[in-house]
C-alpha positions in Angstrom: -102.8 23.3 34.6 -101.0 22.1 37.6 -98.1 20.3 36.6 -95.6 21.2 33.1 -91.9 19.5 33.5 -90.4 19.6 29.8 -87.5 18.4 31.2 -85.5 21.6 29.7 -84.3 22.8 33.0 -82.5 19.7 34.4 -80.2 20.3 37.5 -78.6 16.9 38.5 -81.9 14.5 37.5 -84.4 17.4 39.0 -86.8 18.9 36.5 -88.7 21.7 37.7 -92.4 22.1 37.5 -92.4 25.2 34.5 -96.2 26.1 36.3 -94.8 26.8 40.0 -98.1 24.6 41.1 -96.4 21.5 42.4 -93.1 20.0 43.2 -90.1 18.9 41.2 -89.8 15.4 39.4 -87.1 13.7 40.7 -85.3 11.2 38.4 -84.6 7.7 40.1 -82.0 5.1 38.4 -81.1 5.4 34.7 -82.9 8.3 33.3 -81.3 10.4 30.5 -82.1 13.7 28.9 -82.3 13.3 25.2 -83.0 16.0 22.5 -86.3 15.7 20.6 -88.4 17.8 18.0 -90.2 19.4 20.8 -87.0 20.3 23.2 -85.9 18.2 26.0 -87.3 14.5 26.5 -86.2 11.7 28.7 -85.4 8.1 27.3 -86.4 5.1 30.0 -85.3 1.8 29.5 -86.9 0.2 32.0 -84.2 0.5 34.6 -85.6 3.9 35.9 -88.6 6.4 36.6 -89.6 9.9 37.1 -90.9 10.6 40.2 -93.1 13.6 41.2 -93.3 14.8 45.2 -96.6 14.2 46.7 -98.7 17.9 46.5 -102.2 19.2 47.4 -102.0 20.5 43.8 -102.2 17.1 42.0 -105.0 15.3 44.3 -106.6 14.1 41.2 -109.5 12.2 43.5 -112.0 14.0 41.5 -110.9 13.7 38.4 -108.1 14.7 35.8 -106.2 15.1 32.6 -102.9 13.7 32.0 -101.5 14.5 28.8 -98.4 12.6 27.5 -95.9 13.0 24.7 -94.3 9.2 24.5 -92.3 7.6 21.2 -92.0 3.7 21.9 -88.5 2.6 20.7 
């Protein structure tokens, strides 16, 4: 695993990568931090994103697994 950000150790819209592999997501426009059953989650309403830095870690050119925890409101 390269990349874990559960959003449980935001400092000013930064989350940090809990797996030391890759960068810090960066949250850009509205994002907020919301509880959830599983700790920490953002809620996006269409007037933000989470961004994550460019890295050598996450070059995904041969191939990947991105594994997502979303509720639709």
């Amino acid at each position: 695993m390269v990349g874990c950000w559960t959003f449980d150790q935001a400092d000013n819209a930064i989350f940090t990568n809990a797996t030391g592999n890759a960068g810090a997501a960066k949250a850009v426009g509205t994002v907020s931090v919301v509880n959830s059953p599983f700790g920490k989650a953002l809620h996006l309403t269409g007037e933000g994103y989470v961004e994550v830095a460019t890295s050598p870690a996450l070059d995904l050119t041969n191939g990947g697994t991105w594994y997502v925890l979303a509720r639709p409101d």
